[in-house]
C-alpha distance (Angstrom), angle and dihedral (degrees) to the residues before:
residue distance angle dihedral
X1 . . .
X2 3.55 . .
X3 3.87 141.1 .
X4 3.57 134.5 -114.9
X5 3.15 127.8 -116.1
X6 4.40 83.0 -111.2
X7 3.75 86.3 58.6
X8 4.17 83.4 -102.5
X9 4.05 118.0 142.8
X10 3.74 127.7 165.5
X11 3.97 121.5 -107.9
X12 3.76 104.8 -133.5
X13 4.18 109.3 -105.4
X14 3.63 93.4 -125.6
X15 4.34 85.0 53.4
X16 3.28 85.0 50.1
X17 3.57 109.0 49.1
X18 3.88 89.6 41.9
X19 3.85 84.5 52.8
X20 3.79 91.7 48.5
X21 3.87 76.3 -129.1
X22 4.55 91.9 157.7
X23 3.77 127.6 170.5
X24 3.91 112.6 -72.7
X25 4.26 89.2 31.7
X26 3.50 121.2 136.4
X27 3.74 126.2 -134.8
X28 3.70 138.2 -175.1
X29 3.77 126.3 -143.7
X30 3.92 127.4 -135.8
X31 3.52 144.4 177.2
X32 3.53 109.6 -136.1
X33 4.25 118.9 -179.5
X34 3.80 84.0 -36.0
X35 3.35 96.7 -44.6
X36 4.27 126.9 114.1
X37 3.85 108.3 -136.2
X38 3.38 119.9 -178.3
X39 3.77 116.6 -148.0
X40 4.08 125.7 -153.8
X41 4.09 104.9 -126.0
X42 3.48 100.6 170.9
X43 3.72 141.1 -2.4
X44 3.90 119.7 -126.3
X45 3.68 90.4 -128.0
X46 3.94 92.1 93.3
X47 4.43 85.1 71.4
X48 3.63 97.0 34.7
X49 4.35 82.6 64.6
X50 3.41 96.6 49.6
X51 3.58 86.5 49.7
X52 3.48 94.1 51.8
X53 3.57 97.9 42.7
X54 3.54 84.4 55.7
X55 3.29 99.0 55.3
X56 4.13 92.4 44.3
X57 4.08 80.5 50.5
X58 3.86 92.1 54.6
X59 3.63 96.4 49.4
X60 4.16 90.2 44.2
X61 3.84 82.4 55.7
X62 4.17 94.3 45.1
X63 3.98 91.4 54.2
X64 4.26 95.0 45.3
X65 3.78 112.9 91.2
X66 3.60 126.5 -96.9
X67 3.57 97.6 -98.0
X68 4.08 89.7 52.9
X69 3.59 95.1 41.5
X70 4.45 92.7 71.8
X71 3.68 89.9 51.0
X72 3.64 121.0 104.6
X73 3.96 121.7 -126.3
X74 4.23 88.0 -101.0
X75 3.77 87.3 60.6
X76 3.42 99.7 44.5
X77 3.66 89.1 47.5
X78 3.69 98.2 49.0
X79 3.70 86.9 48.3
X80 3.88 96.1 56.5
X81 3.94 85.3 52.0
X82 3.39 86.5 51.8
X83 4.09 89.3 -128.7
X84 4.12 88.4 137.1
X85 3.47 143.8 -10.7
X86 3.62 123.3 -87.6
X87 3.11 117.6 -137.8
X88 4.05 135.1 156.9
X89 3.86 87.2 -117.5
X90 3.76 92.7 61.9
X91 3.55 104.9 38.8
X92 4.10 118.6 147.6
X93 3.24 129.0 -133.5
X94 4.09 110.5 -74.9
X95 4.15 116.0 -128.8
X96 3.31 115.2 -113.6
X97 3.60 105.4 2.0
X98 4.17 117.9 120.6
């Protein structure tokens, strides 16, 4: 195996899968009695949820009717409790959207 000249070398796939070492983890290098180890931190699975739950959330949103669709999360929460109506004359302000 050999190094680039960016200091960049491949981990073997069969390291890496018995490392659980997938795309989007984080590792941390050492130097150990001379020798580099490289240490698994974090996994990327932590992103790859959000992504999917964003992508579940999107397609929640999509089949909800018009009137459902404008109204933040809060709203839609509240309304599910059954705290207050919602309705598309009361909606709050949604998070994140400009």
């Amino acid at each position: 195996m050999f190094v680039t000249e960016k200091g960049q070398v491949t981990i073997p796939k069969d390291i890496r899968a018995a490392a659980g070492v997938l795309p989007g983890s984080e590792v941390a290098f050492s130097l150990e009695a001379g020798k580099i180890v490289i240490r698994k931190i974090s996994s990327g699975l932590k992103a790859d949820r959000r992504t999917k739950l964003r992508a579940a959330a999107g397609k929640v949103r999509k089949s909800m009717s018009p009137e459902f669709r404008q109204l933040g999360a809060d709203d839609i929460m509240a309304f599910l409790r059954g705290e207050v109506p919602a309705t598309p004359a009361t909606p709050s302000k949604k998070r994140g959207s400009r």
